[in-house]
mmCIF file of the N, C-alpha and C atoms, coordinates in Angstrom:
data_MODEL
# 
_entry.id   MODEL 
# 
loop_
_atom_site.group_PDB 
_atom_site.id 
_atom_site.type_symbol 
_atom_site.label_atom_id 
_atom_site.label_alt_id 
_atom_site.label_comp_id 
_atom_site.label_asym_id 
_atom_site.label_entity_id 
_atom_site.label_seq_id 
_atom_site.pdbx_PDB_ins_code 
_atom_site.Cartn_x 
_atom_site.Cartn_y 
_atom_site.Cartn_z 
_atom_site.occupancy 
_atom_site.B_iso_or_equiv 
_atom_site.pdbx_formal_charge 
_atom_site.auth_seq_id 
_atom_site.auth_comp_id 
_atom_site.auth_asym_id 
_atom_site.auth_atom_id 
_atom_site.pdbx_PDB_model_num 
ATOM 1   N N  . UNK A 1 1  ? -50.555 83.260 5.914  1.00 0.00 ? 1  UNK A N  1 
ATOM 2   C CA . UNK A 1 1  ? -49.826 83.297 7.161  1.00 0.00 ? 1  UNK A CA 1 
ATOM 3   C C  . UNK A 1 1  ? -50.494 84.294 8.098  1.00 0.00 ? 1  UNK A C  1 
ATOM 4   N N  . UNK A 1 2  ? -50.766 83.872 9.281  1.00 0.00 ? 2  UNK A N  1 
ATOM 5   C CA . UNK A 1 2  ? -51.401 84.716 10.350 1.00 0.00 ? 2  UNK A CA 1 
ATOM 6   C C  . UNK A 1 2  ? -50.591 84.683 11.980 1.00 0.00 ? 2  UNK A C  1 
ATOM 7   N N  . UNK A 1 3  ? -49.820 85.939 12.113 1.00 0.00 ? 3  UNK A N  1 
ATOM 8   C CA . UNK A 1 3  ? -49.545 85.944 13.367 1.00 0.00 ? 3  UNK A CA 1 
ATOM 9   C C  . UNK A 1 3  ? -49.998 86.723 14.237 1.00 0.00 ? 3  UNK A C  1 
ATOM 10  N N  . UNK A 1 4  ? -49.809 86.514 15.482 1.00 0.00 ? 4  UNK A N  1 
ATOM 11  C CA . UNK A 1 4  ? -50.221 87.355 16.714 1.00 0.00 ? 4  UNK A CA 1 
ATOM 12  C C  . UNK A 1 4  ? -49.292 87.279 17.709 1.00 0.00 ? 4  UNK A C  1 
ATOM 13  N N  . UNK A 1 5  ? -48.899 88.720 17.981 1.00 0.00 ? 5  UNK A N  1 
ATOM 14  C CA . UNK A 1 5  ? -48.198 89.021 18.766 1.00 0.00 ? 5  UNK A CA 1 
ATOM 15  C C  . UNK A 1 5  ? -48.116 90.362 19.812 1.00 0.00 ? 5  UNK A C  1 
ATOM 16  N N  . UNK A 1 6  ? -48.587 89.811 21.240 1.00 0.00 ? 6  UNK A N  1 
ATOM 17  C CA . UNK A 1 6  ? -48.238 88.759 21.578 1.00 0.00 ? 6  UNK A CA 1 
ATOM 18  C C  . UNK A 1 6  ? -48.875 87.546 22.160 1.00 0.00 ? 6  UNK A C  1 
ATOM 19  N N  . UNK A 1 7  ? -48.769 86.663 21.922 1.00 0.00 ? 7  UNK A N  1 
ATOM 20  C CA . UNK A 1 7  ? -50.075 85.876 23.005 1.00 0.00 ? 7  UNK A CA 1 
ATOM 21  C C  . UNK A 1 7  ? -49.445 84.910 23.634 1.00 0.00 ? 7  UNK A C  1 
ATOM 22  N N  . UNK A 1 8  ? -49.722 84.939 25.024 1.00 0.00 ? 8  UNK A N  1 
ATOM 23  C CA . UNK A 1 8  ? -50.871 85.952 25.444 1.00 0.00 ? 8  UNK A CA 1 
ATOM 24  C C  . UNK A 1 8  ? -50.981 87.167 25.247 1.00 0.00 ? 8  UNK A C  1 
ATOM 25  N N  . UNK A 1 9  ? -52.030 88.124 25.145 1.00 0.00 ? 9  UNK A N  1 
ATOM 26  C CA . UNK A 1 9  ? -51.704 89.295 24.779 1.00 0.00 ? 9  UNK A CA 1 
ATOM 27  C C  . UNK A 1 9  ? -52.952 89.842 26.367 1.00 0.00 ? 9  UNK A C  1 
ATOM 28  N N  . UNK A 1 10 ? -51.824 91.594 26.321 1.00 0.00 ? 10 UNK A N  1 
ATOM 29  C CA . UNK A 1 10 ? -52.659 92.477 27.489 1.00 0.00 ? 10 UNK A CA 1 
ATOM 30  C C  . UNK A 1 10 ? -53.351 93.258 26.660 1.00 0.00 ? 10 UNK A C  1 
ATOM 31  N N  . UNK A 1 11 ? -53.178 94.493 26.969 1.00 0.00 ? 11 UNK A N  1 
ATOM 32  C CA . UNK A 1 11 ? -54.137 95.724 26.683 1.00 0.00 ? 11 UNK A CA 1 
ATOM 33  C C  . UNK A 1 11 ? -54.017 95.998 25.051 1.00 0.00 ? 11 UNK A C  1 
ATOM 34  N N  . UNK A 1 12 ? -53.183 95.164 24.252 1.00 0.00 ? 12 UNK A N  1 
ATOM 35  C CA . UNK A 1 12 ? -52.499 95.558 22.872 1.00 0.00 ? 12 UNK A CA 1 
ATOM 36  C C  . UNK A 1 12 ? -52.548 94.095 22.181 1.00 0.00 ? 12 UNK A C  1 
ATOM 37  N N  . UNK A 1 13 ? -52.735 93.559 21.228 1.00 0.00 ? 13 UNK A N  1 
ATOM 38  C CA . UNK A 1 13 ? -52.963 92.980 19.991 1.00 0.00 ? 13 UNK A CA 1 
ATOM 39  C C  . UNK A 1 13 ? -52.467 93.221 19.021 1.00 0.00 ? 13 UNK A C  1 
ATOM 40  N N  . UNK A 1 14 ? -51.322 92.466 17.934 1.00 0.00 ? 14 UNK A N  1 
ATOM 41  C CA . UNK A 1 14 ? -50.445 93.193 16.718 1.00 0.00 ? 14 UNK A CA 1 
ATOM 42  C C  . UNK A 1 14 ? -51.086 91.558 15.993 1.00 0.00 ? 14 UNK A C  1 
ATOM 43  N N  . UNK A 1 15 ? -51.361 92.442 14.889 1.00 0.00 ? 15 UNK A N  1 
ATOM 44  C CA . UNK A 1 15 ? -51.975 91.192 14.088 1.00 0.00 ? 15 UNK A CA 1 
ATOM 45  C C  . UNK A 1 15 ? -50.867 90.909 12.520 1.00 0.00 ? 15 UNK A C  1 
ATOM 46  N N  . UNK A 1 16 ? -50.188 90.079 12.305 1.00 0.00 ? 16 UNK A N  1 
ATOM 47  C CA . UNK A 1 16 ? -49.092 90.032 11.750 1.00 0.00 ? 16 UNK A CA 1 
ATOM 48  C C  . UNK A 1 16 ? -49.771 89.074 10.749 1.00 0.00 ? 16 UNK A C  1 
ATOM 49  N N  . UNK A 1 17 ? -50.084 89.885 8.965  1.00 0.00 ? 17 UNK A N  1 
ATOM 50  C CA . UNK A 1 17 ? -50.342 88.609 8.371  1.00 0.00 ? 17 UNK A CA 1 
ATOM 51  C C  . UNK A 1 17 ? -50.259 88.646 6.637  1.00 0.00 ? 17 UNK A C  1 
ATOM 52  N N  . UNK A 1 18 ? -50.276 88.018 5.834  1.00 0.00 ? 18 UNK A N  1 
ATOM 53  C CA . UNK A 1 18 ? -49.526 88.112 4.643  1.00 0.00 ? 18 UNK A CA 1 
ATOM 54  C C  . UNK A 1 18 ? -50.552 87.146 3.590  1.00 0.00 ? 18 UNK A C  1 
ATOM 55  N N  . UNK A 1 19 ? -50.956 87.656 2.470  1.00 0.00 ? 19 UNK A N  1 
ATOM 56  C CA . UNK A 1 19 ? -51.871 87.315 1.664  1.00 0.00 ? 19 UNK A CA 1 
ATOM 57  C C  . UNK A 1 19 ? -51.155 87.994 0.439  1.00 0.00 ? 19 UNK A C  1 
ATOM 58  N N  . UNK A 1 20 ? -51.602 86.371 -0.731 1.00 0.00 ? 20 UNK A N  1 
ATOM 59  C CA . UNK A 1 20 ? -51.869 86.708 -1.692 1.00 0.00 ? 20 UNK A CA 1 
ATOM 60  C C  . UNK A 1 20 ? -53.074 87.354 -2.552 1.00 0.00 ? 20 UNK A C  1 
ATOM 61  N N  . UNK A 1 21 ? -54.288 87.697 -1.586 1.00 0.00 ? 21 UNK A N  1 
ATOM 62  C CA . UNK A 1 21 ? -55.487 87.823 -1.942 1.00 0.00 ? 21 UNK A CA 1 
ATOM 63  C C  . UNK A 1 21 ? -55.453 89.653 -1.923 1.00 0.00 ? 21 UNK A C  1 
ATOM 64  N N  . UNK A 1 22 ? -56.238 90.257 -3.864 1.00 0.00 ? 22 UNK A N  1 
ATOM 65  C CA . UNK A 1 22 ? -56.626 91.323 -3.471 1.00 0.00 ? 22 UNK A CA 1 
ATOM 66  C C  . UNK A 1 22 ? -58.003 91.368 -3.091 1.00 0.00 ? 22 UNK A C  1 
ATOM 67  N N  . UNK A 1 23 ? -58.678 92.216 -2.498 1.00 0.00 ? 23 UNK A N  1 
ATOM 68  C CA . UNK A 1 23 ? -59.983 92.473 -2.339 1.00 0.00 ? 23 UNK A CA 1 
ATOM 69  C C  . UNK A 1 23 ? -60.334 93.139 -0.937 1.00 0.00 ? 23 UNK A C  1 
ATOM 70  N N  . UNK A 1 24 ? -61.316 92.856 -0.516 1.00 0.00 ? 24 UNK A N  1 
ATOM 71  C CA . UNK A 1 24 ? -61.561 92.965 0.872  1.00 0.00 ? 24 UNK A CA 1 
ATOM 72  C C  . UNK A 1 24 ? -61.422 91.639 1.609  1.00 0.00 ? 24 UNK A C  1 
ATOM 73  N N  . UNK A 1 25 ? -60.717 91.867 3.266  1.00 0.00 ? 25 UNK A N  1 
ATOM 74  C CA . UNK A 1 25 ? -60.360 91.149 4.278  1.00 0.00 ? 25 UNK A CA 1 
ATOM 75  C C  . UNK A 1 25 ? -61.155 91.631 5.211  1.00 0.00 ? 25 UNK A C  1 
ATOM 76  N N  . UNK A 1 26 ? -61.642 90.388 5.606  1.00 0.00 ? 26 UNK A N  1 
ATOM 77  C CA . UNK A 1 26 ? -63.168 90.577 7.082  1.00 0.00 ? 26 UNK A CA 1 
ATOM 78  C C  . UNK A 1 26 ? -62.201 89.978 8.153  1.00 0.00 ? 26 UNK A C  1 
ATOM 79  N N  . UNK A 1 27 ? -61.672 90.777 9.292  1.00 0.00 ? 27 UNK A N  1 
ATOM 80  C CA . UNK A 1 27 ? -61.127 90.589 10.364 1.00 0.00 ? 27 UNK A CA 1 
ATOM 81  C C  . UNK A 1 27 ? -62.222 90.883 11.453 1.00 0.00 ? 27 UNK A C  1 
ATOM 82  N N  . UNK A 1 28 ? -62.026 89.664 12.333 1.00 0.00 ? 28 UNK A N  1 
ATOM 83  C CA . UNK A 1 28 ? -63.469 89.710 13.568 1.00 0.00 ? 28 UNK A CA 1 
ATOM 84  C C  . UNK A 1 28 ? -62.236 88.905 14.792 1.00 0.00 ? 28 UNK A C  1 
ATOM 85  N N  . UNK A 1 29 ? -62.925 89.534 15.714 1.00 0.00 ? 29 UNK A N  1 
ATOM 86  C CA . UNK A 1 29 ? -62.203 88.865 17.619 1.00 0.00 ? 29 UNK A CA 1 
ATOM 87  C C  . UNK A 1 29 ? -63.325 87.734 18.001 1.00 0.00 ? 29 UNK A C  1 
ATOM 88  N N  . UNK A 1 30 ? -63.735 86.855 18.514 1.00 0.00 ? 30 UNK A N  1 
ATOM 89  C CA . UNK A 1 30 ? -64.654 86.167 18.886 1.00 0.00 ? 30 UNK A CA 1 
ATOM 90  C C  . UNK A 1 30 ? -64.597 85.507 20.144 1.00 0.00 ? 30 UNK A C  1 
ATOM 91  N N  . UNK A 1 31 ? -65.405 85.770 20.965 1.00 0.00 ? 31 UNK A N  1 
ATOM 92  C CA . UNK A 1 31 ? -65.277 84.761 22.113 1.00 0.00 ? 31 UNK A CA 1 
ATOM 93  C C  . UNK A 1 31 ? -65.349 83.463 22.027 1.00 0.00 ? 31 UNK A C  1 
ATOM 94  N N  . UNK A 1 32 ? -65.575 82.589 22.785 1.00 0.00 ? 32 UNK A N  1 
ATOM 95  C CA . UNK A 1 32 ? -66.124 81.027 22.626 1.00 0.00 ? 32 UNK A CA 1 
ATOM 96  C C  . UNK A 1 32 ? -67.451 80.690 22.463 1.00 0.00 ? 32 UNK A C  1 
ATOM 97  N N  . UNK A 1 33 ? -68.311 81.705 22.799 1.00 0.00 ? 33 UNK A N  1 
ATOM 98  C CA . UNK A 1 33 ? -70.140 81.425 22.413 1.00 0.00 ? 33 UNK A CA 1 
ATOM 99  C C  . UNK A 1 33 ? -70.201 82.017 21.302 1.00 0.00 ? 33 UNK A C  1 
ATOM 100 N N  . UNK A 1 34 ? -69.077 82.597 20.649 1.00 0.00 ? 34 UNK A N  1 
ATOM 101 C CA . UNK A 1 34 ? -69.565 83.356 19.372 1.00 0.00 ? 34 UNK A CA 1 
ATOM 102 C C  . UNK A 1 34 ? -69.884 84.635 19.472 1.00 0.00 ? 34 UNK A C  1 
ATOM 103 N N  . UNK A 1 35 ? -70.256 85.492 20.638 1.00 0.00 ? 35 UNK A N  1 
ATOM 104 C CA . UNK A 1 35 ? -70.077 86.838 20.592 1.00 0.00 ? 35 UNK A CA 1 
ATOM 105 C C  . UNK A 1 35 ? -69.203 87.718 19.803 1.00 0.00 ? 35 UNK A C  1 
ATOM 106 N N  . UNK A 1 36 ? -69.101 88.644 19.173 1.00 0.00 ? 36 UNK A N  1 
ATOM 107 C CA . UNK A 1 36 ? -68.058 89.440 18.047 1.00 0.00 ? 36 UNK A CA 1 
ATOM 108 C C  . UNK A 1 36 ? -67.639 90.526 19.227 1.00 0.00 ? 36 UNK A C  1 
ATOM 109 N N  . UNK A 1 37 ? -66.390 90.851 19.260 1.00 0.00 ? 37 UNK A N  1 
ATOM 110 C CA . UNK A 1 37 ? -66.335 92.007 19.727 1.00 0.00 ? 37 UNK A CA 1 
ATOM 111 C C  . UNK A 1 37 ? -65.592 93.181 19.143 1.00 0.00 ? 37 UNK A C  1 
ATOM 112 N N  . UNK A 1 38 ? -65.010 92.212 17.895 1.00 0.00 ? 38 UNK A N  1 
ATOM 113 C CA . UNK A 1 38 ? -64.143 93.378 16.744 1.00 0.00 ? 38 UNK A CA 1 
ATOM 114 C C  . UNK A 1 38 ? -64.592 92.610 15.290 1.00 0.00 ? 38 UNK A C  1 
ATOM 115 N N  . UNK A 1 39 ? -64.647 93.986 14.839 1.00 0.00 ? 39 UNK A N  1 
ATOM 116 C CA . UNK A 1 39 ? -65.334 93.441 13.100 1.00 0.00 ? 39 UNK A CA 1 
ATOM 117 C C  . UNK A 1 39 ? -64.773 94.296 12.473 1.00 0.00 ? 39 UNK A C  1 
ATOM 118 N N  . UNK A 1 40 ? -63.994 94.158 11.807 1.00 0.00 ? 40 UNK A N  1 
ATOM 119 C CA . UNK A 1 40 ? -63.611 95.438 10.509 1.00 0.00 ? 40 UNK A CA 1 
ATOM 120 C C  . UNK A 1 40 ? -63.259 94.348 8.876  1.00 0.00 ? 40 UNK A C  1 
ATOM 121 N N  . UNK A 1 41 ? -63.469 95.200 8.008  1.00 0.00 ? 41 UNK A N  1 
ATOM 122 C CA . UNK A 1 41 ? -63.169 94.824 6.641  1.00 0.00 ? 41 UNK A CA 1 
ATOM 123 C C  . UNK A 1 41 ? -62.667 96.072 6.109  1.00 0.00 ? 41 UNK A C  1 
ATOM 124 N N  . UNK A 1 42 ? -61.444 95.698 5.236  1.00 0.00 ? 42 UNK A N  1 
ATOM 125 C CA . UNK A 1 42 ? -60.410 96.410 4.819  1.00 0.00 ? 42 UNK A CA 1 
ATOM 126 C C  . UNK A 1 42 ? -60.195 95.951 3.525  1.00 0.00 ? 42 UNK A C  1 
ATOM 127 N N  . UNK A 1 43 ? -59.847 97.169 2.505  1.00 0.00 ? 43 UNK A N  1 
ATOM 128 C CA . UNK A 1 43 ? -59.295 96.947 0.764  1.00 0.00 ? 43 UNK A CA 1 
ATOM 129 C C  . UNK A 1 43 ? -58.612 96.648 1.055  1.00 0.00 ? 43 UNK A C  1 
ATOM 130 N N  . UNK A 1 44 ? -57.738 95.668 0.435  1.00 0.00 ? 44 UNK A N  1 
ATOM 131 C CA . UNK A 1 44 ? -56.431 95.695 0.009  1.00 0.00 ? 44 UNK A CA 1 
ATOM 132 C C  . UNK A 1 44 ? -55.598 94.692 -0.902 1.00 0.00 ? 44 UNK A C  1 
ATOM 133 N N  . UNK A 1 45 ? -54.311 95.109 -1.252 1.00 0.00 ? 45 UNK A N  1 
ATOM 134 C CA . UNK A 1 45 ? -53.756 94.284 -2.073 1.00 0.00 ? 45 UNK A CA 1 
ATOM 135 C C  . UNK A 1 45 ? -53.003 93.178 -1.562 1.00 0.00 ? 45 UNK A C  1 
ATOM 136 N N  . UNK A 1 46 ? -52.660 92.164 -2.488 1.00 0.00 ? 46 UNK A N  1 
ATOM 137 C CA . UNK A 1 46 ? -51.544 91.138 -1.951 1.00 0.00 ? 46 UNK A CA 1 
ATOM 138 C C  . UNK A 1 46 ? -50.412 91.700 -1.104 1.00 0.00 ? 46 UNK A C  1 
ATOM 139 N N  . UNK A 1 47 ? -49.699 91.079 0.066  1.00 0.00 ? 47 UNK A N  1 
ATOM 140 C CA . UNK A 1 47 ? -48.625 92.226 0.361  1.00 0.00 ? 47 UNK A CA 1 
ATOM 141 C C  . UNK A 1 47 ? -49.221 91.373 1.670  1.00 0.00 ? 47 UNK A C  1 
ATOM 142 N N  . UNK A 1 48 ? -48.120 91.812 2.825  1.00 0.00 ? 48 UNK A N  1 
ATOM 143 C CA . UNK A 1 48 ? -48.354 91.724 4.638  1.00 0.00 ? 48 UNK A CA 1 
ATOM 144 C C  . UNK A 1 48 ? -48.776 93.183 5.080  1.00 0.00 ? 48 UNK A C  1 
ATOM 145 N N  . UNK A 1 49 ? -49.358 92.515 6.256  1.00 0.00 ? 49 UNK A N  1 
ATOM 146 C CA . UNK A 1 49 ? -50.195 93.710 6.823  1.00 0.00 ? 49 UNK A CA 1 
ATOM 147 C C  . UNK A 1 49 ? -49.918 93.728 8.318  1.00 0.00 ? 49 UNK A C  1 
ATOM 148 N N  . UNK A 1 50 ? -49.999 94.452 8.632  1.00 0.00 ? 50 UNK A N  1 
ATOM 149 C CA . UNK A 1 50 ? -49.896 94.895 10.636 1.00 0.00 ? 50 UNK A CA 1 
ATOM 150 C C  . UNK A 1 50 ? -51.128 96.143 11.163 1.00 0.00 ? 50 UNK A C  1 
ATOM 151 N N  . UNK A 1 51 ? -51.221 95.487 12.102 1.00 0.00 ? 51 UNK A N  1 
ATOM 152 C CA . UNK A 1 51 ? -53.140 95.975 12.088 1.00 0.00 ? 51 UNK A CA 1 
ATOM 153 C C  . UNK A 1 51 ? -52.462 95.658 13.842 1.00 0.00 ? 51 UNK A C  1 
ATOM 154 N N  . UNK A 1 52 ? -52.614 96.613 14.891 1.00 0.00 ? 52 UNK A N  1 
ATOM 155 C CA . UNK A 1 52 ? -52.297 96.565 16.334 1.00 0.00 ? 52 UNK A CA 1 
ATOM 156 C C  . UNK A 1 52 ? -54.776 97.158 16.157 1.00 0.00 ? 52 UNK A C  1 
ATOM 157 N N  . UNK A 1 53 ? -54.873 96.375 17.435 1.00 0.00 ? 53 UNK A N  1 
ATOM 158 C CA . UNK A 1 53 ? -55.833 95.935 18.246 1.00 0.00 ? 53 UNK A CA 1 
ATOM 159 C C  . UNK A 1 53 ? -56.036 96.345 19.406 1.00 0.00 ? 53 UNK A C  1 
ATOM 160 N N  . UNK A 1 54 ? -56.624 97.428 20.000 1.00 0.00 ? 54 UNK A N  1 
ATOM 161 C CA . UNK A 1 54 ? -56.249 98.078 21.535 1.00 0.00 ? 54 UNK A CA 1 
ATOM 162 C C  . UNK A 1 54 ? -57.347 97.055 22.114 1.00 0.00 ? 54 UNK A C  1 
ATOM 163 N N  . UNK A 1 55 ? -56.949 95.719 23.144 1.00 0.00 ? 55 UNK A N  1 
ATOM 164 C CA . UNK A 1 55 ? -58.565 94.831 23.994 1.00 0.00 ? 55 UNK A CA 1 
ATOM 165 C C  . UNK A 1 55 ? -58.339 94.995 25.255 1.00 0.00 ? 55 UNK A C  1 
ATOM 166 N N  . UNK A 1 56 ? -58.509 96.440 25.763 1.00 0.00 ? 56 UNK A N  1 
ATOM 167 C CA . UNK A 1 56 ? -58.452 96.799 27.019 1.00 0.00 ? 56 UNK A CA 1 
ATOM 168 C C  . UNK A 1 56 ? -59.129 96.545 27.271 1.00 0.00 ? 56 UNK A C  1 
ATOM 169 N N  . UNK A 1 57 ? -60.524 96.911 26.911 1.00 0.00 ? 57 UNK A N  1 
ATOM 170 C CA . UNK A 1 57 ? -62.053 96.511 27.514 1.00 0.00 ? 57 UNK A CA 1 
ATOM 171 C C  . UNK A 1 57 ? -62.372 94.977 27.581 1.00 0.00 ? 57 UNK A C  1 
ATOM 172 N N  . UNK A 1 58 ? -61.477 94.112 26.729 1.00 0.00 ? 58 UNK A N  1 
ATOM 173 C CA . UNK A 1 58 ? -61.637 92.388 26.624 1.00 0.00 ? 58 UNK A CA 1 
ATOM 174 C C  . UNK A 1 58 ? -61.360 91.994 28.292 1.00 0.00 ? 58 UNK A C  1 
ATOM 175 N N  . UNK A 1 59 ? -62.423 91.134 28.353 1.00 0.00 ? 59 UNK A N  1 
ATOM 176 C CA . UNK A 1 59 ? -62.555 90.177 29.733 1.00 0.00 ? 59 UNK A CA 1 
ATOM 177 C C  . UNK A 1 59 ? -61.147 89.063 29.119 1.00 0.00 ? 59 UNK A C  1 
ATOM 178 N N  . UNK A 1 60 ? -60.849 88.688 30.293 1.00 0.00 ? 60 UNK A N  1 
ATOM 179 C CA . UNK A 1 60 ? -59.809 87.384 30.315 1.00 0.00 ? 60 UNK A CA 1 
ATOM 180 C C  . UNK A 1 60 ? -60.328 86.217 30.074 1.00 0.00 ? 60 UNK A C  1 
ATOM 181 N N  . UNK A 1 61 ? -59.672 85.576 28.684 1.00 0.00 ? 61 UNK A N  1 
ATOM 182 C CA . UNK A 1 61 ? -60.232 84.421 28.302 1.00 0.00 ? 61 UNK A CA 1 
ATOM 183 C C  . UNK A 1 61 ? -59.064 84.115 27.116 1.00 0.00 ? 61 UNK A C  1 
ATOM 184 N N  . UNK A 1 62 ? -60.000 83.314 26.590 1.00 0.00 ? 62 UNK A N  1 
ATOM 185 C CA . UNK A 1 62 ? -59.844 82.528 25.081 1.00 0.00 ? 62 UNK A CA 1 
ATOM 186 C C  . UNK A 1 62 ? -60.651 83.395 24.303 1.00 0.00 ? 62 UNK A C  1 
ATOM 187 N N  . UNK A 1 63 ? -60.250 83.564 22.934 1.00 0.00 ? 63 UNK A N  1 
ATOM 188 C CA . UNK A 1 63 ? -60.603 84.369 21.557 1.00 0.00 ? 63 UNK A CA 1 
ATOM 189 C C  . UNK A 1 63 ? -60.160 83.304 20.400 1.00 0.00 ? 63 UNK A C  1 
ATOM 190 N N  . UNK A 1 64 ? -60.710 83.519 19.659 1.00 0.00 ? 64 UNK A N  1 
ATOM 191 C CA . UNK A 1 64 ? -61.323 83.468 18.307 1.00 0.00 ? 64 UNK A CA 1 
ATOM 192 C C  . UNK A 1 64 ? -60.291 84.504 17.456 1.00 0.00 ? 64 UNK A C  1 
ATOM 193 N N  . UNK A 1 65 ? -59.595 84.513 16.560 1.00 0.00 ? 65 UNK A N  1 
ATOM 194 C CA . UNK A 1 65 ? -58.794 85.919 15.444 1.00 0.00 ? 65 UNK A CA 1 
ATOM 195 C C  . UNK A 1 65 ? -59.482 85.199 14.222 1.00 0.00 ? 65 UNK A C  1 
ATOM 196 N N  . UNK A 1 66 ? -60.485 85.820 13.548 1.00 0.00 ? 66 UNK A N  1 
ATOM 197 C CA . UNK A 1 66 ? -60.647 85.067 12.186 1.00 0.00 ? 66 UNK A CA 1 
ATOM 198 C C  . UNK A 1 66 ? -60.546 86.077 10.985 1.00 0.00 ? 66 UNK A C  1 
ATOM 199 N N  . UNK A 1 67 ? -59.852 86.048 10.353 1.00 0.00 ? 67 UNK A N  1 
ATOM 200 C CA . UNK A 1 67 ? -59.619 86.454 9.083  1.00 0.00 ? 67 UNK A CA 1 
ATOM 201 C C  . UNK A 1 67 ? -60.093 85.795 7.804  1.00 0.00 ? 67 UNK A C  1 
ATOM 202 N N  . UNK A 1 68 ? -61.087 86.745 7.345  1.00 0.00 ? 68 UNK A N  1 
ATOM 203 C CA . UNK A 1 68 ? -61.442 86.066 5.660  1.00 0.00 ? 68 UNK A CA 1 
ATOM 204 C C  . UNK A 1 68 ? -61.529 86.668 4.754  1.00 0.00 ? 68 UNK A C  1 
ATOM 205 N N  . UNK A 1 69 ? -60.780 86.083 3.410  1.00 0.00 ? 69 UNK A N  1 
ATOM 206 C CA . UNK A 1 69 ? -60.207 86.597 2.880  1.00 0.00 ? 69 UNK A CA 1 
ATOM 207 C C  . UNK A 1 69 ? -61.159 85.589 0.983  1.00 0.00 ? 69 UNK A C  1 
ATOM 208 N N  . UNK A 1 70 ? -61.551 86.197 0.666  1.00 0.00 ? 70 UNK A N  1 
ATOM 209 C CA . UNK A 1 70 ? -62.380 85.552 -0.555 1.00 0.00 ? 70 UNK A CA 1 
ATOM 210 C C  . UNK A 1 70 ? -63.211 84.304 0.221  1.00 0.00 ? 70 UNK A C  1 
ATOM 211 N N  . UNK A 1 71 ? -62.895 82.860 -0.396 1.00 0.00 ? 71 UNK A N  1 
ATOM 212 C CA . UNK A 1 71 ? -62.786 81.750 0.371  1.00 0.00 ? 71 UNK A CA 1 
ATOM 213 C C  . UNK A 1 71 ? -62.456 81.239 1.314  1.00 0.00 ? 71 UNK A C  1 
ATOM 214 N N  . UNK A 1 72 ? -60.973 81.727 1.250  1.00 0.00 ? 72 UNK A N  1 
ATOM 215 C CA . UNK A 1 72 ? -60.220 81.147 2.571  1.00 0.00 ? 72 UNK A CA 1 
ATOM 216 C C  . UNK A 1 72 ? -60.487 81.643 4.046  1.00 0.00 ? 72 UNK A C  1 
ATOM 217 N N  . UNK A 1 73 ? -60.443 81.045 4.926  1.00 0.00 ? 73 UNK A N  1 
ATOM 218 C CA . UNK A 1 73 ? -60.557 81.100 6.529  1.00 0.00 ? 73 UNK A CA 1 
ATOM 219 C C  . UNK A 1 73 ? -59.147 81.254 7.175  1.00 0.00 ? 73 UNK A C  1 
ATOM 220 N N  . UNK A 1 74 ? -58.822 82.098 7.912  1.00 0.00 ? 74 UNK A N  1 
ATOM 221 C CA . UNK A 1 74 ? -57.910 81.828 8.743  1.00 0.00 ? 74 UNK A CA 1 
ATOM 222 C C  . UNK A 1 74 ? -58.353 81.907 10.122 1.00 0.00 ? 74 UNK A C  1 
ATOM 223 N N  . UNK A 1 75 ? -57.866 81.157 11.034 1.00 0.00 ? 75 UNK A N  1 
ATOM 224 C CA . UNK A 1 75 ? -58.611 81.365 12.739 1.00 0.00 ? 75 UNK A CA 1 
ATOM 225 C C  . UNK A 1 75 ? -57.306 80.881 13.464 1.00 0.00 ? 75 UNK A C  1 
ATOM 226 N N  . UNK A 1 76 ? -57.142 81.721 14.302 1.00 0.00 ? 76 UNK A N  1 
ATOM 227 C CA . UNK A 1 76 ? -56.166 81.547 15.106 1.00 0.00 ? 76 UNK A CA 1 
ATOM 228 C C  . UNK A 1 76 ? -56.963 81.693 16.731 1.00 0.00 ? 76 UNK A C  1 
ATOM 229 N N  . UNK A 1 77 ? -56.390 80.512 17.502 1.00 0.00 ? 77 UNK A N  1 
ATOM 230 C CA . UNK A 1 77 ? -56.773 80.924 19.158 1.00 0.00 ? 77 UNK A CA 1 
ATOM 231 C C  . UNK A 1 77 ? -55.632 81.621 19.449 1.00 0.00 ? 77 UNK A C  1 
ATOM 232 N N  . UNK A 1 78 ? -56.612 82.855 20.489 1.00 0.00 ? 78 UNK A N  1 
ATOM 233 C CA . UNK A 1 78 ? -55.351 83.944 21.051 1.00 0.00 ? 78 UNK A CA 1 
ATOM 234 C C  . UNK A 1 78 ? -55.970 83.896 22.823 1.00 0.00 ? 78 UNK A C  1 
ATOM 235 N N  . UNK A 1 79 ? -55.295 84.289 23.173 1.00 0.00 ? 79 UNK A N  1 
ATOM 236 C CA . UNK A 1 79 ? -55.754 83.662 25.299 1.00 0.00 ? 79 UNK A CA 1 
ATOM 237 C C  . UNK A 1 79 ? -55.455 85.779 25.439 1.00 0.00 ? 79 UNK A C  1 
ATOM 238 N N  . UNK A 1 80 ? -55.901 86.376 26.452 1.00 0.00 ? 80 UNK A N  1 
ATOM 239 C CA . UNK A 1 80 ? -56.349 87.637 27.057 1.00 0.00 ? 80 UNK A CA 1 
ATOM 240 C C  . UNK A 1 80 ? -55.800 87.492 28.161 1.00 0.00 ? 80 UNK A C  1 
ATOM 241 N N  . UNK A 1 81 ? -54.390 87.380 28.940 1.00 0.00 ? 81 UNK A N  1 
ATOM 242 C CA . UNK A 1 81 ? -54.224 87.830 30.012 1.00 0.00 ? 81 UNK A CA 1 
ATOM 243 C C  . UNK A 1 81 ? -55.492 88.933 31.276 1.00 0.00 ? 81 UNK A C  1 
# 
């Protein structure tokens, strides 16, 4: 499960999301050409997580939220007021 709230989102990003997976989670922002503009990977255990995102500096558009997690993909479109 992957939420975002709020989107549209302004200057703030709350990333709302819940895995059965332990290990490391590769969270990345992406534009539409594929540019990265957030990359982090994080330990952790099964359990939900809340991870806030400051994209003040983000231009207004469409994004990319991709979360990966072993195998699995999660991608959510999020829009940038």
């Amino acid at each position: 499960m992957l939420g975002v709230i709020p989107n549209p989102f302004g200057e703030m990003l709350t990333l709302d999301y819940q895995t059965e997976y332990s290990g490391t989670i590769n969270i990345s922002l992406i534009d539409l050409t594929g540019r990265v503009f957030y990359r982090e990977s994080v330990e952790g255990a099964a359990g939900r997580y809340n991870k806030m995102l400051s994209t003040r500096n983000l231009a207004s558009g469409m994004y990319l939220l991709r979360i990966q997690q072993g195998e699995k993909v999660l991608v959510k479109r999020v829009v940038k007021n």
